[in-house]
N, C-alpha and C positions, 0 to 999 in steps of 0.2 A: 202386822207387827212392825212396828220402825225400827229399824234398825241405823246403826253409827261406824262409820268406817274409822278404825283405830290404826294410827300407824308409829310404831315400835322400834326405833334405832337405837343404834349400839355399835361405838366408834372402839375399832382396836387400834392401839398406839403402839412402837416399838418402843426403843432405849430411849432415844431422842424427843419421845414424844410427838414424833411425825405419827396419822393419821394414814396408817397402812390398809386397813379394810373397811368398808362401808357395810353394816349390814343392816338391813331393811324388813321385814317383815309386817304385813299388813292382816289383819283380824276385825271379823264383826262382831260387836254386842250389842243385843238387843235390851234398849230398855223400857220396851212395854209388858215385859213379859206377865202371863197372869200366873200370881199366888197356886202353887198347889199342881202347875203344868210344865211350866218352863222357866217358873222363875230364877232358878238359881243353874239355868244354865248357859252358856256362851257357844258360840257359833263360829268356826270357820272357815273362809272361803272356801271353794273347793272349783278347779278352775276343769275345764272341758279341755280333754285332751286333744283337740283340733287346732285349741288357741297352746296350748303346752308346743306344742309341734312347729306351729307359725315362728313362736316367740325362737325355738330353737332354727327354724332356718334363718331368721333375722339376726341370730348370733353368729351363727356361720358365716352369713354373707358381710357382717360387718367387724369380724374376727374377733368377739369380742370374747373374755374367758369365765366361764359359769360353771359352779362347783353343785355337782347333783347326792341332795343325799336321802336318807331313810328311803333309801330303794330296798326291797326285798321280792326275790325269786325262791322264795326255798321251798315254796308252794307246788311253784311250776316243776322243780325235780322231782319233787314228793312227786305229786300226780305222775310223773314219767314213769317213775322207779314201780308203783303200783300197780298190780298183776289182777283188775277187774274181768271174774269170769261170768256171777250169777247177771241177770237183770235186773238190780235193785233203782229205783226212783232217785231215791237219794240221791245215789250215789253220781246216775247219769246225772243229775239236776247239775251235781257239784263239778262235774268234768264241764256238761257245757258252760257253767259260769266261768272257770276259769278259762277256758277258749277263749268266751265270749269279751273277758280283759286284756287274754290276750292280742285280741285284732286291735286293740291302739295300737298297736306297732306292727301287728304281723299283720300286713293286706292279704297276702297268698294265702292265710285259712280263712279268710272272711268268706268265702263263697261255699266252702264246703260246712264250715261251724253253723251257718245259719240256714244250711240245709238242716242238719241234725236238730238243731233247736225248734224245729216246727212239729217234731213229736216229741216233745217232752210227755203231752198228757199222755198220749198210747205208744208206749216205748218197746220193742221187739226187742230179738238177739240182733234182728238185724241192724237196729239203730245204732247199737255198743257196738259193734261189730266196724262200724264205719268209722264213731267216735274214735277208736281204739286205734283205727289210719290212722285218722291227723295226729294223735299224740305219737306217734309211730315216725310219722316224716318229721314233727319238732324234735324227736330226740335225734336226725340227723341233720337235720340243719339247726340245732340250740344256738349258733355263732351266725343268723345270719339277721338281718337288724335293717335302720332305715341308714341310708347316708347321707350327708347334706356337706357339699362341695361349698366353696367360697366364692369361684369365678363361676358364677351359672346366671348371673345375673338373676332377676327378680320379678318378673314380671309376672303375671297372674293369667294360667292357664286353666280350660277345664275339660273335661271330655266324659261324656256319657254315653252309654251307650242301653239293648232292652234285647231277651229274647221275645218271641209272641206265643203266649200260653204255653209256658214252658214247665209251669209246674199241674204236676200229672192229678194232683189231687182236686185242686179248684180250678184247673185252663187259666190262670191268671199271670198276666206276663211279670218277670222280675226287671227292675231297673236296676242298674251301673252306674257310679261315676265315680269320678277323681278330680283333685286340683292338683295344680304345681305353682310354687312359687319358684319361676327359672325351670330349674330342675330337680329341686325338692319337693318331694310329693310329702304333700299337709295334711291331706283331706282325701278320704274314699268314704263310699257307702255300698249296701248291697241290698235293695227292701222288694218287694213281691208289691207289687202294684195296689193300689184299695180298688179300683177302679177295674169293670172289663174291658178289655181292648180289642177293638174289633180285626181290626188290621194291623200288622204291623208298623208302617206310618204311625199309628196311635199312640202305639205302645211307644215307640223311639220318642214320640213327642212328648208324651209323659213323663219320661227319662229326660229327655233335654231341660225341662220347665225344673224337675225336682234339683237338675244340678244348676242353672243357673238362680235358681235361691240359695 
């Protein structure tokens, strides 16, 4: 489907008629859409919180002032606030997806969340049980976040790392990595290898190749 990149300004003026805000807004619409599927619908961006991230350390490093809105957390309380005792599917489904949104920003549960999230299909007490930590340590670190300094300079770092069959169910080693721009960290991952690894050499090498793509 073709799509047409739309872009949408809208100048605020004060008393004088000076030109005090620029606002900008950018939207797709498609117009091939077929009769009867998607005709009368529109589309918008929706941008990867890696490049959200970048664009914020490029604010910071170049001091620039960006007003953030329609943020809502009141999800993330909910889930804290709620006292999950049975072992319902649902229910776990719904904690690891929100986990799972919340690692854009929180790297220190990325390694345990997507431990959990590999039994979703055969869920125990002892699954919930683990889940129920992490929301455990978010409710006492809820204040702690990414931070992004202005003198850190900008240069582009990375670092990966691999255990060697570390997960107990398939021997399959997990890969690491991070970027920095300076010393804004942009970019982490945490994925279980597709591949066996025979040695650990391999496994790191695998890990190095996945972070420097």
């Amino acid at each position: 489907m073709q799509e047409e990149l739309l872009q949408f300004k809208r100048l605020d003026h004060d008393e004088e008629n000076t030109v005090i805000r620029n606002k900008t807004r950018l939207v797709m619409r498609g117009y091939c859409q077929e009769e009867g599927i998607d005709f009368k619908e529109s589309f918008t961006l929706v941008a990867r919180m890696k490049a959200i991230r970048i664009f914020l350390a490029y604010v910071a490093h170049k001091s620039f002032i960006v007003f953030q809105m329609d943020v809502k957390t009141a999800f993330l309380h909910g889930m804290l606030k709620e006292d999950v005792t049975s072992v319902d599917e649902t229910i776990y489904h719904s904690m690891i997806g929100a986990l799972m949104y919340l690692t854009s920003s929180r790297p220190d549960i990325v390694h345990a969340t997507c431990l959990c999230a590999r039994y979703q299909a055969k869920i125990t007490k002892k699954h919930l049980k683990e889940v129920k930590r992490i929301f455990c340590y978010l409710w006492g670190t809820i204040n702690m976040g990414l931070w992004y300094t202005k003198d850190s300079g900008f240069e582009l770092t990375g670092f990966s790392d691999a255990d060697y069959a570390g997960c107990k169910d398939t021997f399959k080693s997990t890969s690491g990595g991070t970027q920095f721009l300076g010393k804004k960290l942009v970019g982490w991952s945490l994925k279980k290898q597709d591949c066996m690894a025979l040695s650990t050499a391999e496994a790191e090498y695998v890990s190095l190749s996945a972070c420097y793509a």
